[in-house]
C-alpha positions in Angstrom: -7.7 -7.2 34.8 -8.9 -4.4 32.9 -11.0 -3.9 29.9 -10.1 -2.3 26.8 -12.1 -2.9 23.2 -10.9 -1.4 20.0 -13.8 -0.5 17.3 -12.6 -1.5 13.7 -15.3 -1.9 11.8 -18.6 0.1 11.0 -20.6 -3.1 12.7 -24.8 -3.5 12.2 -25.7 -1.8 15.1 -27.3 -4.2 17.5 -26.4 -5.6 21.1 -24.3 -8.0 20.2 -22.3 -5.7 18.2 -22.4 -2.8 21.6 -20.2 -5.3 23.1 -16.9 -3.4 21.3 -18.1 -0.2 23.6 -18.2 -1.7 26.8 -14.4 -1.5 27.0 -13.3 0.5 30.1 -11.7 2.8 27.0 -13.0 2.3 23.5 -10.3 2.7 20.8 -11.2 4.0 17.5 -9.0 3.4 14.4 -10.5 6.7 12.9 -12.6 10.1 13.3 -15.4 8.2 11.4 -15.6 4.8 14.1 -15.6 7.6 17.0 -18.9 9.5 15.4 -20.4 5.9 14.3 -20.2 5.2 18.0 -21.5 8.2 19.8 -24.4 8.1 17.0 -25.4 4.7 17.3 -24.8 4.0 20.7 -26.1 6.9 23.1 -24.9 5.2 26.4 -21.6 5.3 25.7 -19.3 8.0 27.5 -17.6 9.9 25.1 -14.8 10.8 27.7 -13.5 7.1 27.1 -13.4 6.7 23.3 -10.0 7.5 22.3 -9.0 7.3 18.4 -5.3 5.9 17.6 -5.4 6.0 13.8 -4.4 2.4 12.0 -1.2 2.9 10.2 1.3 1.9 7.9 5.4 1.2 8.2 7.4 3.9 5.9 10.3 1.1 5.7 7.8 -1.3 4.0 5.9 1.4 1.8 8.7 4.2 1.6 7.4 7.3 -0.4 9.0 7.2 -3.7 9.1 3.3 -3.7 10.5 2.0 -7.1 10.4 -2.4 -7.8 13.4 -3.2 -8.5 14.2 -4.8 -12.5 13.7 -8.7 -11.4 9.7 -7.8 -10.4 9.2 -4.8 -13.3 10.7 -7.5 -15.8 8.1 -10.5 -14.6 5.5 -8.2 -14.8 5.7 -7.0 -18.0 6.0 -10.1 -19.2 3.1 -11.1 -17.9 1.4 -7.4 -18.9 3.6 -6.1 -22.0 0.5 -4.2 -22.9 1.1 -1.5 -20.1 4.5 -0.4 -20.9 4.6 3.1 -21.5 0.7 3.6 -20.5 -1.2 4.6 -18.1 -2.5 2.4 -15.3 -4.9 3.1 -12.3 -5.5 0.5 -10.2 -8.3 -0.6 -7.9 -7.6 -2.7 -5.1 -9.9 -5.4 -3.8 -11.5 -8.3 -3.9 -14.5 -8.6 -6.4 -17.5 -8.0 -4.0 -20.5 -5.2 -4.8 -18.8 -2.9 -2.7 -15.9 -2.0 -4.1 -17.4 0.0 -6.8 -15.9 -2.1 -10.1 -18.7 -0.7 -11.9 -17.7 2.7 -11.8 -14.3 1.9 -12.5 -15.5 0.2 -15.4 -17.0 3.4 -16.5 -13.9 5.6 -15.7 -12.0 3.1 -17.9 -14.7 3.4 -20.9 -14.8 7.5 -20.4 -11.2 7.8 -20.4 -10.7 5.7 -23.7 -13.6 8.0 -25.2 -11.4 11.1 -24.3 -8.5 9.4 -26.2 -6.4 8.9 -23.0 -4.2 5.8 -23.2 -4.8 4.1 -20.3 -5.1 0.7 -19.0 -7.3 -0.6 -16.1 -6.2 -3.1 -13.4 -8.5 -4.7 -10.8 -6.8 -6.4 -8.4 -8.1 -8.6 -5.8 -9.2 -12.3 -5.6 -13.0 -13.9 -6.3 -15.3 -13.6 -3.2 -16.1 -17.9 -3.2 -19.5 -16.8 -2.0 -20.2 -14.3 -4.5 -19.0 -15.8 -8.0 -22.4 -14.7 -9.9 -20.9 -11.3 -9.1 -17.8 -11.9 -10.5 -18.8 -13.0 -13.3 -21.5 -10.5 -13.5 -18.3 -7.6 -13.6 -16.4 -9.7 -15.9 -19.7 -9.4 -18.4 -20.0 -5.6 -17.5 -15.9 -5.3 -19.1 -17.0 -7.0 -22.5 -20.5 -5.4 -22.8 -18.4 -1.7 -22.4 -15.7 -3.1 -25.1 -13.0 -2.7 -22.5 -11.6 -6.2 -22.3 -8.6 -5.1 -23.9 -8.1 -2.0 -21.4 -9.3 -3.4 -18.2 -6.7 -6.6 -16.7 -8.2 -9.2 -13.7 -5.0 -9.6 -12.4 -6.0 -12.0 -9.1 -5.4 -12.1 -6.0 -1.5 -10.4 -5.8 0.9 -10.3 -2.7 3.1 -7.8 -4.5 0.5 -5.3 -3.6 3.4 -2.6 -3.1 5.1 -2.9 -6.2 1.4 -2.6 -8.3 1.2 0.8 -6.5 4.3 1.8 -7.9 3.3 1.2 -11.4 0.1 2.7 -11.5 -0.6 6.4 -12.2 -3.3 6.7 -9.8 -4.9 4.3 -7.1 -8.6 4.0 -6.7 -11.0 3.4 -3.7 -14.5 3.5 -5.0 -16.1 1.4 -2.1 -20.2 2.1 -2.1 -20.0 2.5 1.9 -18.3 3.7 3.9 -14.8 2.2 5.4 -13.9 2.1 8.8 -10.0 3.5 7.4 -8.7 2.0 4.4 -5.9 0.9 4.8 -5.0 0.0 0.7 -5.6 3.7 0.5 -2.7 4.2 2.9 -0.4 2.4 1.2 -0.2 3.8 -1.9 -0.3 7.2 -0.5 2.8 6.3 1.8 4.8 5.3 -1.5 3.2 8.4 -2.9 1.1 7.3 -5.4 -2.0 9.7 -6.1 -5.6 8.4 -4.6 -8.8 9.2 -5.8 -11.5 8.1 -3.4 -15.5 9.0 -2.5 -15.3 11.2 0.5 -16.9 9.1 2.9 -15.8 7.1 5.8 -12.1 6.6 6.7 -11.1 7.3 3.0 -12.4 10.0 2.4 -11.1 10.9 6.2 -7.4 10.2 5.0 -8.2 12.1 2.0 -9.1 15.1 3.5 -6.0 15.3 5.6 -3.2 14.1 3.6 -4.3 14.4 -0.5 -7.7 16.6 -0.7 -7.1 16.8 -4.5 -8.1 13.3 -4.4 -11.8 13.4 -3.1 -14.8 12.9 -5.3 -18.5 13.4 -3.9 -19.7 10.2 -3.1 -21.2 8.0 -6.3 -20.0 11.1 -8.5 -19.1 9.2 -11.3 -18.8 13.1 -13.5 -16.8 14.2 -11.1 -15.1 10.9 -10.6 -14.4 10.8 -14.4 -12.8 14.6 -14.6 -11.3 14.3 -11.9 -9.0 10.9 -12.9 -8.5 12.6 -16.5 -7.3 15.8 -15.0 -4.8 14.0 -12.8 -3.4 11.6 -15.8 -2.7 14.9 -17.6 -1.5 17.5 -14.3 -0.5 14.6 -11.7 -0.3 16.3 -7.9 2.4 15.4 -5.7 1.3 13.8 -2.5 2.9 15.1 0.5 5.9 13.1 2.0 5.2 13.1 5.5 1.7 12.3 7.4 0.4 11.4 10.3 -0.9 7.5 9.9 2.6 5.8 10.9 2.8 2.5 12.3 5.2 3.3 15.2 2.8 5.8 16.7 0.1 3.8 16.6 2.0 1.2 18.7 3.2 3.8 20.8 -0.5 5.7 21.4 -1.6 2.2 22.2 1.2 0.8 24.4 0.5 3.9 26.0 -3.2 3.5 26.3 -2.9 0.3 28.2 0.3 1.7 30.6 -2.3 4.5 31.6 -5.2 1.9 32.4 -2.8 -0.6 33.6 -1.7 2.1 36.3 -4.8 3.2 37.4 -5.6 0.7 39.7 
């Protein structure tokens, strides 16, 4: 048998976690997961970490995506306040790092600059972190945005919600090992604004570099989502995070191992 680990998160660094480089090769879903390795485990041979980006299907996310009239009419029936607005959208569930309260203050500055726009967090409660939730939910009605910012849940029509917002956010406060929400909406070619750090900011840089925003910027964050609502950017068609060469890269991977015996 032969030995291969693949790296997916940014793991505390401690010998139970060095376990995921002991692979005979190391996969590494990004450029970010190859430099956390090689700086926080010096043992490891460099020469055997080999990165195979995650990635995404174009048939399930295809760029342009539109929902068709059954979904867009349930949903604005549920939500008849954001036809004909602006949306932006951040994904994920309610935890600390996800950044919901700089969103919340996007949402507030936007509405001070007059921009008619709505705010949707989307993702479920974290069971083990309720005083947080309700903690954000207090931060919406202390900023007056209770009207502007929606809780819509935990949704499984995450594809469709791209496709209606104007812009997708990822304001995690660490860094991600890739991000793969992020992906998504760029495959159906819906603009991202993200903090450039970790995967995201990775992604960012090589497929929508209009999108990045210094890390914890929230100025930056704030101009940057009002200039967009006002001069959208197109996001390219065509990248390189697909799903069928990641399956192929690893198939490959373990043929090459496999026949090394």
């Amino acid at each position: 048998p032969r030995f291969v680990t693949t790296v997916h998160g940014l793991y505390s660094v401690k010998k139970y976690s060095s376990i995921m480089t002991r692979g005979e090769k190391v996969i590494a879903v990004s450029d970010t997961i190859r430099k956390y390795i090689l700086d926080n485990y010096l043992d490891v041979d460099e020469k055997k970490i080999q990165v195979i980006y995650r990635g995404v299907d174009p048939v399930e996310f295809p760029y342009g995506y539109n929902p068709d009239s059954d979904w867009l009419n349930k949903w604005y029936e549920q939500y008849p306040q954001l036809k004909d607005h602006h949306v932006i959208t951040l994904p994920g569930r309610l935890t600390r790092l996800k950044g919901h309260a700089d969103f919340i203050d996007l949402v507030s500055f936007l509405r001070e600059k007059k921009v008619d726009v709505y705010g949707l967090i989307v993702g479920g409660d974290d069971p083990k972190r309720q005083a947080y939730a309700k903690e954000i939910r207090g931060k919406v009605k202390e900023s007056g945005m209770q009207d502007r910012i929606i809780f819509t849940g935990l949704r499984s029509d995450m594809r469709e919600i791209y496709a209606v917002s104007d812009i997708v956010l990822s304001l995690s406060t660490k860094p991600e090992s890739f991000g793969r929400t992020s992906l998504e909406a760029l495959s159906i070619g819906r603009p991202l604004v993200g903090y450039d750090q970790g995967g995201v900011g990775e992604m960012l840089h090589n497929i929508y570099p209009q999108g990045c925003v210094p890390c914890g910027d929230r100025g930056a964050l704030q101009e940057t989502v009002k200039n967009m609502l006002t001069q959208p950017c197109v996001v390219p068609v065509r990248h390189d995070y697909q799903l069928a060469r990641m399956l192929s890269d690893t198939l490959r991977l373990y043929a090459n191992l496999a026949g090394s015996t």
